[in-house]
DOMAR-143230 format. One line per field, with one value per residue: residue number from 1; y, z, x of N, C-alpha, C, O in turn. Coordinates in steps of 0.02 Angstrom, whole numbers, plus 50000, padded with zeros to 5 digits. Each point is the difference from the previous one (the first is absolute). Layout:
// residues N
k	NUM:...
n_north	Y:...
n_up	Z:...
n_east	X:...
ca_north	Y:...
ca_up	Z:...
ca_east	X:...
c_north	Y:...
c_up	Z:...
c_east	X:...
o_north	Y:...
o_up	Z:...
o_east	X:...
***
This chain:
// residues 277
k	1:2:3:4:5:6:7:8:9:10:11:12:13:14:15:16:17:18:19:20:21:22:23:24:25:26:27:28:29:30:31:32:33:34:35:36:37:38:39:40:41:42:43:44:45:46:47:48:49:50:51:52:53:54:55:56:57:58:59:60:61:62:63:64:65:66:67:68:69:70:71:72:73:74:75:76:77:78:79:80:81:82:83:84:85:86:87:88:89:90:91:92:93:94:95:96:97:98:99:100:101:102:103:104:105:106:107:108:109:110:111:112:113:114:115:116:117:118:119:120:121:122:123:124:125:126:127:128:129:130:131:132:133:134:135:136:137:138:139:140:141:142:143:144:145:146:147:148:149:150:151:152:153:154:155:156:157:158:159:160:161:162:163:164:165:166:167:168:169:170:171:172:173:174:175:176:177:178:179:180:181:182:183:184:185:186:187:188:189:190:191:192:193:194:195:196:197:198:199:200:201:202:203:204:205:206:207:208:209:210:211:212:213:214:215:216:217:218:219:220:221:222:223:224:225:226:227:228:229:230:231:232:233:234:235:236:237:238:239:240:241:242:243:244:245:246:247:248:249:250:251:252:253:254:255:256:257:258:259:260:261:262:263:264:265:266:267:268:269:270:271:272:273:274:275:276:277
n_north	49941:50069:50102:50051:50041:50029:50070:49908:50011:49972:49920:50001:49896:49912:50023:49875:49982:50126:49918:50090:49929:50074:49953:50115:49944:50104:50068:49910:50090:49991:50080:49951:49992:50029:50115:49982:50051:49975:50028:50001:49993:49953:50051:50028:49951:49986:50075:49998:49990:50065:50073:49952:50056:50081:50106:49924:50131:49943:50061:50047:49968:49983:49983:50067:50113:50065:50029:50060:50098:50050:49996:50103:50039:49964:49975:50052:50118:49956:50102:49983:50096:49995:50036:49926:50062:50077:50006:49934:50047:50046:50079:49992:50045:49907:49924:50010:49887:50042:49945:49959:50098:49987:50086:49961:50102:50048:50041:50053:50036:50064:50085:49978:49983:50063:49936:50044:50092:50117:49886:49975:49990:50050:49993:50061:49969:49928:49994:49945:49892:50041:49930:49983:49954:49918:50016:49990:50027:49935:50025:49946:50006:50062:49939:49993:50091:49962:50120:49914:50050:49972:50061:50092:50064:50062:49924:50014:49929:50104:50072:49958:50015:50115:50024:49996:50073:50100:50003:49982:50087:50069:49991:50087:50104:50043:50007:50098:50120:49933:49932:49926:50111:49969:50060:49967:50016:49999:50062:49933:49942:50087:49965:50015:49880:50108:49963:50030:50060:49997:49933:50101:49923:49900:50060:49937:49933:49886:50057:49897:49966:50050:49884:50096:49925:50035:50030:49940:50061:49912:49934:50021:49953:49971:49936:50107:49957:50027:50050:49980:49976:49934:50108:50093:50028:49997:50084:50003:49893:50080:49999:49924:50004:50019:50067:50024:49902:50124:49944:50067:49915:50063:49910:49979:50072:49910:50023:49920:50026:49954:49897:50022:49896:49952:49957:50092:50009:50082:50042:49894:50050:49896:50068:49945:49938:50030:49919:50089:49900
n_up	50000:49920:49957:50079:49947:50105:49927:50053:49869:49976:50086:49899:50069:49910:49963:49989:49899:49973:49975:49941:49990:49964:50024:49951:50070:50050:50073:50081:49921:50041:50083:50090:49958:49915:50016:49971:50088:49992:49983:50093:50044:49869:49904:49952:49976:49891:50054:50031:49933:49891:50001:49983:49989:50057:49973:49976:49954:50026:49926:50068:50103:49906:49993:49936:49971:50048:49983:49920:50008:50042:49939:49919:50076:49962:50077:49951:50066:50005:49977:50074:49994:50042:49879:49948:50096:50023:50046:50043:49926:50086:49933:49966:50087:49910:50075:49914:50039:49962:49937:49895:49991:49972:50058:50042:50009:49915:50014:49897:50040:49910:50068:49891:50112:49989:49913:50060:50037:49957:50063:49966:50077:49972:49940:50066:49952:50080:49913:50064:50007:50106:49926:50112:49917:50060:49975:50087:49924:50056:50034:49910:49914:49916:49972:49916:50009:49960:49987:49968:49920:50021:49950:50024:49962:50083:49927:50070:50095:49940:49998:49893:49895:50002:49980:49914:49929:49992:49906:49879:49940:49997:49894:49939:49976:49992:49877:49992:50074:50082:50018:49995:50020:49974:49955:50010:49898:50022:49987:49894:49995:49882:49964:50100:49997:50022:49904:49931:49957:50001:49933:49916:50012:49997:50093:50016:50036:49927:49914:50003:49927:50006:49955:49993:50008:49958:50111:50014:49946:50074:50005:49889:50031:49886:49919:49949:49909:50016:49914:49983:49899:50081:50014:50024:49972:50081:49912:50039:50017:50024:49952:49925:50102:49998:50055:49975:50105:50021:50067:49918:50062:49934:50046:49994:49943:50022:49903:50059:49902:50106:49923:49957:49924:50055:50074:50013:50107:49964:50101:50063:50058:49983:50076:49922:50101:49958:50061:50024:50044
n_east	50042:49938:50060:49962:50080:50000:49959:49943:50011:49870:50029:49964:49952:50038:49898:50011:50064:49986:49931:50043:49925:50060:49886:50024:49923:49982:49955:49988:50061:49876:49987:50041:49903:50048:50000:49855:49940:49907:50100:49942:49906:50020:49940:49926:49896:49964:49922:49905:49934:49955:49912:49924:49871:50039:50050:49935:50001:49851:50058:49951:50001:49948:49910:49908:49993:49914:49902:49946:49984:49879:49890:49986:49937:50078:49923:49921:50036:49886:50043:49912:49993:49881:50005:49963:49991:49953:50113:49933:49913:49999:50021:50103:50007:49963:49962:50087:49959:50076:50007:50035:49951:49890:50030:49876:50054:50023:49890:50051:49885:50065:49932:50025:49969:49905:49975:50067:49985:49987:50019:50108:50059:49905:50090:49969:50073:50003:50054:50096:49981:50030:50022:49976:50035:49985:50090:49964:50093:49926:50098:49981:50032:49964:49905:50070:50029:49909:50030:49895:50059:49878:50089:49929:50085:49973:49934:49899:49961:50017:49912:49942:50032:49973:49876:49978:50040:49937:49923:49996:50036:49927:49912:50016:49975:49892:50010:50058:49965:50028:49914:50049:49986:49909:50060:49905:50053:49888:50109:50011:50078:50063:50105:50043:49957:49944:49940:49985:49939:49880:49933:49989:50089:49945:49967:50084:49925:49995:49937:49992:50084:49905:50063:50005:49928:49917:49931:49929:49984:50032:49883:50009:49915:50028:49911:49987:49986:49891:50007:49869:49992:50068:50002:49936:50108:49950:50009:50120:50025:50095:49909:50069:49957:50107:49946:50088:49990:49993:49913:49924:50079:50061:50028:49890:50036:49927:50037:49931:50086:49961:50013:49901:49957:49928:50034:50062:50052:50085:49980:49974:50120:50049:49915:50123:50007:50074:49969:49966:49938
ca_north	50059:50056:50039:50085:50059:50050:50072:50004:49937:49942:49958:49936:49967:50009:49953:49996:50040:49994:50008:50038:50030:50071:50003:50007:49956:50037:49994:49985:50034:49995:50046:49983:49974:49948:49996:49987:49970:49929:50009:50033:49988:49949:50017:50017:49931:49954:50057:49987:49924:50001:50069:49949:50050:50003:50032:50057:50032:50003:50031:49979:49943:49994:49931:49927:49992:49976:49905:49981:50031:49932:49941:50003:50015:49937:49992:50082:50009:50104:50033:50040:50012:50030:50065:49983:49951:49978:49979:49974:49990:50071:49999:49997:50014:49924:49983:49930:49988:49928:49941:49943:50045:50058:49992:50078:50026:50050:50021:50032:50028:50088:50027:50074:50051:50023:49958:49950:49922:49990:49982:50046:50069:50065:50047:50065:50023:49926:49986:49952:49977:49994:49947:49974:49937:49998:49918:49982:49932:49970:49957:49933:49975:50045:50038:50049:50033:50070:50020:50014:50065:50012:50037:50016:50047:50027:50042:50075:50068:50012:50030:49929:49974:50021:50001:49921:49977:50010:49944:49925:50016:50004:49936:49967:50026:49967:49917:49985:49992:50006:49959:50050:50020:50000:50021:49986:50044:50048:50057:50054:50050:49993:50007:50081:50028:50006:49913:49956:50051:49966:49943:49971:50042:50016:50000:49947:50017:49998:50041:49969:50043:49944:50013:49987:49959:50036:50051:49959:49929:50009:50000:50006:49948:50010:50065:50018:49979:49940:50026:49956:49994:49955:49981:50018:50030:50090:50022:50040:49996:49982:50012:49933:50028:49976:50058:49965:50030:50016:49962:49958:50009:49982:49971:50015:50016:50005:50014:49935:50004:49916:49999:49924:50030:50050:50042:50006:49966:50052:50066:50028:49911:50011:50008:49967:50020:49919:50032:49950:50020
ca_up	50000:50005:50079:49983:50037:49979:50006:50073:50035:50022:49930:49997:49952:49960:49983:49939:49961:49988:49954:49999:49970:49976:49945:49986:49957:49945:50026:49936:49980:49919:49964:49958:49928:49965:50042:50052:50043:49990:49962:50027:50065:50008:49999:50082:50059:49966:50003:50056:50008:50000:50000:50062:50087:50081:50036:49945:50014:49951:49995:49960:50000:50019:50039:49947:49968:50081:49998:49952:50024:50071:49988:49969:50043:50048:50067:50017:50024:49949:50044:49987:49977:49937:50001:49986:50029:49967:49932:50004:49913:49966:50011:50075:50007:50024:50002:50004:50009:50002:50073:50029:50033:50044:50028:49996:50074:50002:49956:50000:49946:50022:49940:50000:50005:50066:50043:49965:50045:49964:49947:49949:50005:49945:50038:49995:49938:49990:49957:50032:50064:49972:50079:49991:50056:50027:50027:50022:49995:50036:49982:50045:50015:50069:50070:49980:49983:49923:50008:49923:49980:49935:49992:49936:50003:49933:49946:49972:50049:50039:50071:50031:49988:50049:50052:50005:50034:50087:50021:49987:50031:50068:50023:49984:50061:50041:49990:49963:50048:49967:49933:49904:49943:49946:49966:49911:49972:49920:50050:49961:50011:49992:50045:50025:50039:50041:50067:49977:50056:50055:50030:50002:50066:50056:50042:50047:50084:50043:49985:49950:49934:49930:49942:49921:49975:49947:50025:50038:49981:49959:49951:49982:49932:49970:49985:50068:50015:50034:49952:49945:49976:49981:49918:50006:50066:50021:50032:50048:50037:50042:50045:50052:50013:50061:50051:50068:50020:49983:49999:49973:49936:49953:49973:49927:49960:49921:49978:49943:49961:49938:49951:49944:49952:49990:50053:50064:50045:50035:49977:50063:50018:50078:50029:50050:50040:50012:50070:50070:50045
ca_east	49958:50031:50012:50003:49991:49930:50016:50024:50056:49998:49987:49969:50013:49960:49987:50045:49981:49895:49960:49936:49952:49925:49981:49927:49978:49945:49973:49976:49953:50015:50031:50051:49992:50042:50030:49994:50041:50027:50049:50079:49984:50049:50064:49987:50033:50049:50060:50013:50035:50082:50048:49993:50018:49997:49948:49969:49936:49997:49937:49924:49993:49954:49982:50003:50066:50077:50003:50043:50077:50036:50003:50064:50061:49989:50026:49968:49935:49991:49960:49964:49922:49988:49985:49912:49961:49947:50016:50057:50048:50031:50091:50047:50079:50023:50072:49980:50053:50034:49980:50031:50044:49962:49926:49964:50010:49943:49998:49930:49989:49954:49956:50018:49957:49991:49978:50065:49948:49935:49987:49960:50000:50047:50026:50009:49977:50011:49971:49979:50023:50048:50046:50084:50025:50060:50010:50075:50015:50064:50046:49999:50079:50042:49944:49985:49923:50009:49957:49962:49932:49996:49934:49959:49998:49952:50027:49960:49990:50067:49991:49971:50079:50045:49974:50005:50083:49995:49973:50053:50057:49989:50017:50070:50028:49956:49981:50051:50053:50055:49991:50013:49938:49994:49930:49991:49919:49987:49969:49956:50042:50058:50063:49999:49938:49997:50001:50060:50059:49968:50055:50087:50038:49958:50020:49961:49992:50065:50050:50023:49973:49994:50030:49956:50048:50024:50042:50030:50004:50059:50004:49960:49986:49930:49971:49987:49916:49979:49937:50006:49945:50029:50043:50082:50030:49987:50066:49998:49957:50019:49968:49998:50032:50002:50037:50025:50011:50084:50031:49996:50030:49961:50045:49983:49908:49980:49928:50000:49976:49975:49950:49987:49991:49946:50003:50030:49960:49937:49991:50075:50056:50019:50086:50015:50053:50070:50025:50043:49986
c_north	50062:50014:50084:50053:50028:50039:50025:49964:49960:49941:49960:49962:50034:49927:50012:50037:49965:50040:50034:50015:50035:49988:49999:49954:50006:49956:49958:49991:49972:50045:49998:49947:49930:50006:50001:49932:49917:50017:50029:49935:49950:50049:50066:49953:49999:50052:49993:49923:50001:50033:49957:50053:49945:50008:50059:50002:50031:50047:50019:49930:49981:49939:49922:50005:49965:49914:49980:50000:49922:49950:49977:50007:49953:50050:50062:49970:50063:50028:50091:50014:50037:50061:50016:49974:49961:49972:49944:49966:50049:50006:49977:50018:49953:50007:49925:49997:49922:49953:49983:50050:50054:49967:50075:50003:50035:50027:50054:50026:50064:50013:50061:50065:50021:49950:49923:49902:49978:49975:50037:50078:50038:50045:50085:50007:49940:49961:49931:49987:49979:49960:50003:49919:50013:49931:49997:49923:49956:49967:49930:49985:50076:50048:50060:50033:50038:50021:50033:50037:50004:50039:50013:50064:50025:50031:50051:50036:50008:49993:49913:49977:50035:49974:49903:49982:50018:49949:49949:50017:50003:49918:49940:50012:49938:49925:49983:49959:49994:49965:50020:49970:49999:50049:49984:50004:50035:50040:50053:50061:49990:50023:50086:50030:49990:49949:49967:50057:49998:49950:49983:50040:49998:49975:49933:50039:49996:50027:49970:50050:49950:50045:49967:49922:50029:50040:49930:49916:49987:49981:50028:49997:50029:50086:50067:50018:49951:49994:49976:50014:49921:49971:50058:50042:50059:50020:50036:49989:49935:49973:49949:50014:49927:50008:49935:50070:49975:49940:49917:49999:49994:49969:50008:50031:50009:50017:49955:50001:49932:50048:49940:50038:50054:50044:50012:49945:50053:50072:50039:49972:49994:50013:49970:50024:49953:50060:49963:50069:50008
c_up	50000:50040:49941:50046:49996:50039:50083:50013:50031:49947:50023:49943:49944:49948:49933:49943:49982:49934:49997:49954:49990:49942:49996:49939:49951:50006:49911:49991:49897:49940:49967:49977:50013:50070:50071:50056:49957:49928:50040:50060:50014:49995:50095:50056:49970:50004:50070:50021:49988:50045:50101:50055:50036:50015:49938:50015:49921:49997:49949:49994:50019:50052:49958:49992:50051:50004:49941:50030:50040:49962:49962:50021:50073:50070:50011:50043:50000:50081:49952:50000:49928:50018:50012:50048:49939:49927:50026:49965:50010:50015:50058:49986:50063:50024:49998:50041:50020:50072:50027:50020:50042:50040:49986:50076:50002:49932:50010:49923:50027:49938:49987:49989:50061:50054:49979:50040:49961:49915:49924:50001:49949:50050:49952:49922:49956:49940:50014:50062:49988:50085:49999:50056:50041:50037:50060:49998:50044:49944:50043:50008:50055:50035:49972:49975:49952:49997:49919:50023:49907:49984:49922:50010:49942:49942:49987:50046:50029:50062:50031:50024:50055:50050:50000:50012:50049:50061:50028:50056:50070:50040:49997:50080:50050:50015:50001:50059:49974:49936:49939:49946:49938:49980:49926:49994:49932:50025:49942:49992:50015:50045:49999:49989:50048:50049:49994:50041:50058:50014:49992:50066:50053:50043:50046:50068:50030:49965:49935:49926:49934:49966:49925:49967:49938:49996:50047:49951:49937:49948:49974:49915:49991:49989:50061:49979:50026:49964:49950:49957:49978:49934:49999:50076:50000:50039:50062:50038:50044:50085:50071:50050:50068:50044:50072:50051:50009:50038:49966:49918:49942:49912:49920:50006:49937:49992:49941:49954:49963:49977:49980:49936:50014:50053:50033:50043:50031:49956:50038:49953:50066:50029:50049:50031:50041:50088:50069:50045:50055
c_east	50044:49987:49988:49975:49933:50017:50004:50067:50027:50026:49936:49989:49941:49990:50022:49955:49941:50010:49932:49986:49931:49970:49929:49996:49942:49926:49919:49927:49994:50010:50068:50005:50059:50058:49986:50027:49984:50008:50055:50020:50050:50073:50018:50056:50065:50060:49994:50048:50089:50027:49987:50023:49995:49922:49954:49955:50003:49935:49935:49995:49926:49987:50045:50073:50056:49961:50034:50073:50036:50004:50068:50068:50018:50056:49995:49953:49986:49953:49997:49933:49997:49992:49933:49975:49927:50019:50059:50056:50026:50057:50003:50082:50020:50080:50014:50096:50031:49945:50056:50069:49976:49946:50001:49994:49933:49992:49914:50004:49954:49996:50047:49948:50008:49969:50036:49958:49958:49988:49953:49999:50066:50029:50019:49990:50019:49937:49964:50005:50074:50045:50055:50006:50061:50016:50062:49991:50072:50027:50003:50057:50030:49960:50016:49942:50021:49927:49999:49953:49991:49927:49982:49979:49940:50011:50008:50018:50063:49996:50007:50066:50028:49987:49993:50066:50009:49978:50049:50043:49974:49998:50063:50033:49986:50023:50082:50042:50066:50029:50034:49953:49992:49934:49992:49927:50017:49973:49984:50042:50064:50029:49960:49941:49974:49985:50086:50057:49983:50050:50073:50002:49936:50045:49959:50012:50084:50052:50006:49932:49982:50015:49980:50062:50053:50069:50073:50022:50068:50010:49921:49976:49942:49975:49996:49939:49986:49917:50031:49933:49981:50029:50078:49983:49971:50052:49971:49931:50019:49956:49984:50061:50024:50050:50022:50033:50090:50046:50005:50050:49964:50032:49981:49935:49995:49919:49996:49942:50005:49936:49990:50009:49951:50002:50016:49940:49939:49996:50080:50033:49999:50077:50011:50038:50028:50004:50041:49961:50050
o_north	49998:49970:49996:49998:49997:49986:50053:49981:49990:50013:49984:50023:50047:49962:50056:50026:49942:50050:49972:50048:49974:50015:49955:50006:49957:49949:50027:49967:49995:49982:50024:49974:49964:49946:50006:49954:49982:49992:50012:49981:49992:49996:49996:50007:50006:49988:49998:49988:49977:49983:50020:50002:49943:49961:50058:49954:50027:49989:49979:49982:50000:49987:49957:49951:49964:49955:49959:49948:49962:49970:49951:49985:50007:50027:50010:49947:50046:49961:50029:49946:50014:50016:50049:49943:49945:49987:50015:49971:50004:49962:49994:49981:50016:50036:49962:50043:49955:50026:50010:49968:50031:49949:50041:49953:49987:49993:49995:49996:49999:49975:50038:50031:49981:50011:49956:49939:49941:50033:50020:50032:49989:50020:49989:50026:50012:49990:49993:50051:49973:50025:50009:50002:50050:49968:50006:49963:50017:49974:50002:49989:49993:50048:50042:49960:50034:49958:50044:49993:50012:49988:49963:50002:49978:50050:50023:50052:49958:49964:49986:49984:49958:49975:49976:49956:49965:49983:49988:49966:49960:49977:49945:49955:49960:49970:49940:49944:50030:50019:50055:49945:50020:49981:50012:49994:50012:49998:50057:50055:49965:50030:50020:50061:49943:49995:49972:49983:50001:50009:49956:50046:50055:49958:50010:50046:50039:49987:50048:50028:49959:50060:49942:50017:49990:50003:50018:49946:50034:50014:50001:50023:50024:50051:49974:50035:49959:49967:49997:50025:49995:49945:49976:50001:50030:49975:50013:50048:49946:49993:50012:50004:49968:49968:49971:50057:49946:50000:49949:50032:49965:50036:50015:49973:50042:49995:50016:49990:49993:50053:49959:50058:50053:50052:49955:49976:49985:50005:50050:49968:50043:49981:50000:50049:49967:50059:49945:50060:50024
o_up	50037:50043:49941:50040:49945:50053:50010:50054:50023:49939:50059:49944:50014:50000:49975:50023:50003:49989:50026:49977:50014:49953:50017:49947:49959:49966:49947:50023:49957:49942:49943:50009:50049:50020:50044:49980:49987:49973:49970:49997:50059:50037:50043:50024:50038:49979:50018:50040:50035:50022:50038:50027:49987:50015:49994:50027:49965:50033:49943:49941:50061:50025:50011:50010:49996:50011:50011:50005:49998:50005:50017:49972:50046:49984:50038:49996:49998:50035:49958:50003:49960:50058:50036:49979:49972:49954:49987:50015:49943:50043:50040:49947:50056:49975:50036:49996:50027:50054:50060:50012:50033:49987:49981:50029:50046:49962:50043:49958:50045:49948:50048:49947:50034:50061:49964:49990:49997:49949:49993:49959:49998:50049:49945:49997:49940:50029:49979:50032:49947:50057:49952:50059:49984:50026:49966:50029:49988:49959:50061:50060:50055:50028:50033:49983:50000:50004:49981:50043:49961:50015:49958:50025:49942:50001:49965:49985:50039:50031:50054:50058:50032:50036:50056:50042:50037:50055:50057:50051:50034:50049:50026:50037:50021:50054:50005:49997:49948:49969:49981:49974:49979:50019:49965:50039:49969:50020:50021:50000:50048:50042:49952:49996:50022:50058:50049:50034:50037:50036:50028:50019:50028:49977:50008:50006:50036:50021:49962:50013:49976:49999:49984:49986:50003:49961:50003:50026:49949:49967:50047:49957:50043:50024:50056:50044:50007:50038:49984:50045:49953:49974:49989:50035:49950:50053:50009:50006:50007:50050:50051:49967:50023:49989:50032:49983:49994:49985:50019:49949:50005:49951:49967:50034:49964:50044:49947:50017:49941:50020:50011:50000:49975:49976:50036:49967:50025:49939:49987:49954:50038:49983:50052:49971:50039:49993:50005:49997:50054
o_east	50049:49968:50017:49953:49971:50027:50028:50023:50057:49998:49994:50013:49964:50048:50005:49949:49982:50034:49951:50032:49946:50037:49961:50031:49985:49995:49986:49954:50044:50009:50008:50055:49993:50022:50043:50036:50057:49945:50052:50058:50018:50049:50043:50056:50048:50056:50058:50045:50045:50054:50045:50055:49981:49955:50020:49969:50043:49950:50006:49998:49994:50054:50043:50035:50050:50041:50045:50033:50049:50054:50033:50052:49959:50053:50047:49968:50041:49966:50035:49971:50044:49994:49992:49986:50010:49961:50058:50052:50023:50020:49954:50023:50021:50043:49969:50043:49967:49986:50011:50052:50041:49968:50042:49971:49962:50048:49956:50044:49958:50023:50008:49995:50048:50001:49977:50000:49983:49989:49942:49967:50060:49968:50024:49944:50007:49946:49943:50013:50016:50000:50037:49983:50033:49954:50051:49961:50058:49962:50011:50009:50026:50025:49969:49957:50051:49955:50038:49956:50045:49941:50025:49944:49994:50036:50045:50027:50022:50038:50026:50010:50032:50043:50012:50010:50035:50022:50019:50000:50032:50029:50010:50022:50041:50004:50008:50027:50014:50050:49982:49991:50054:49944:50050:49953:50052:49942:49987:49972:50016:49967:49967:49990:50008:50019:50026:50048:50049:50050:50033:49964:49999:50039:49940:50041:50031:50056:50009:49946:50040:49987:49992:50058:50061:50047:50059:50014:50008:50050:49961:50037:49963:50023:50005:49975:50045:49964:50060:49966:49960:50008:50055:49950:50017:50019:49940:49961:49970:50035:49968:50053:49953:50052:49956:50015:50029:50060:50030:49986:49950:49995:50050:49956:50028:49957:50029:49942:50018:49975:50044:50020:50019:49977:49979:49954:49945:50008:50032:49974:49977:50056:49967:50024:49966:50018:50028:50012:49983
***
């Protein structure tokens, strides 16, 4: 087991390298025609399967899509709720993660609005209901804890996006203790806007700062869009974002552009991040 510094200079131990992955999986709907979800739903898994997290949070994932997910994908266990009480088909920002390496310590799901308890609830100028999950997961081999946060920031309402990462972030505070963190999500918004400047550099209770992987990671691969129309790349829409906290090394991030002959797997790519808690 390693040993690193966190910022009271202390050492303690940390659990060997994790695998993370972020991927809005595009939520299915028959409007997209030839590239809806069962024309996407194998190659999906079949990019989850190679690219093989640790730990991924996947978003606009409806009900059906996260049982497909489980059935194709062998040894995940997924937590989360839906965005929709009265719709229990409706997104979720799921967290799925290894069995046979995590237990789940605790976990919840809030509403990004003013009433974050309240299933289904829009928050401030927010176009939908909009969640975030969070999981602390033990490590079974070293009783370590890593604390996943994955959210879905709103398309339309700025005010939704500042004020919903406030949110995240407060509870991040809340749920983290001293743990090293992960936040990931499609927070709707590029590097130096205003949600996304919200969370580079937040400050945790015990002093430690999330750091945008991007900004930290020694090696890094792939497009810096993460948008697709599933056939080519939309530039500069950089917008899948996954921020660790500063004592977590961060060894590669890529943004993975597989494809089949006919289509990327979504409307996202997903971003991975190679870490050491």
């Amino acid at each position: 087991m390693n040993v690193k510094p966190y910022p009271d200079g202390c050492q303690r131990t940390h659990m060997k390298p994790t695998r993370v992955m972020s991927f809005n999986v595009r939520y299915d709907t028959a409007g997209d025609g030839v590239d809806g979800w069962p024309h996407r739903r194998r190659l999906v898994a079949g990019t989850i399967q190679y690219h093989n997290p640790d730990i991924i949070g996947v978003q606009e994932a409806m009900a059906h899509q996260l049982r497909e997910l489980e059935v194709l994908l062998d040894g995940y266990e997924w937590v989360g709720d839906p965005r929709e009480s009265v719709d229990a088909g409706g997104e979720h920002t799921a967290i799925g993660y290894r069995a046979e390496r995590f237990d789940c310590a605790a976990t919840n799901t809030f509403w990004l609005s003013e009433q974050p308890a309240e299933p289904s609830s829009v928050g401030w100028d927010a176009a939908y209901p909009r969640v975030a999950t969070w999981a602390r997961l033990r490590d079974r081999d070293t009783d370590d804890d890593l604390l996943c946060l994955n959210t879905h920031l709103d398309h339309q309402g700025a005010d939704a996006r500042v004020e919903g990462i406030e949110l995240v972030l407060d509870h991040l505070d809340s749920a983290t203790r001293d743990a090293p963190a992960v936040v990931m999500g499609d927070f709707n918004c590029v590097v130096g806007e205003p949600a996304y400047e919200r969370a580079e550099g937040h400050e945790l209770p015990d002093g430690r700062r999330l750091v945008d992987t991007r900004n930290t990671a020694t090696v890094t691969h792939g497009p810096t869009t993460s948008r697709t129309d599933f056939h080519d790349l939309l530039p500069e829409m950089g917008i899948d974002h996954v921020f660790v906290s500063e004592d977590v090394a961060v060894d590669t991030r890529a943004v993975i552009a597989d494809r089949d002959d006919d289509h990327y797997g979504s409307d996202h790519l997903p971003v991975v991040v190679d870490c050491e808690p």
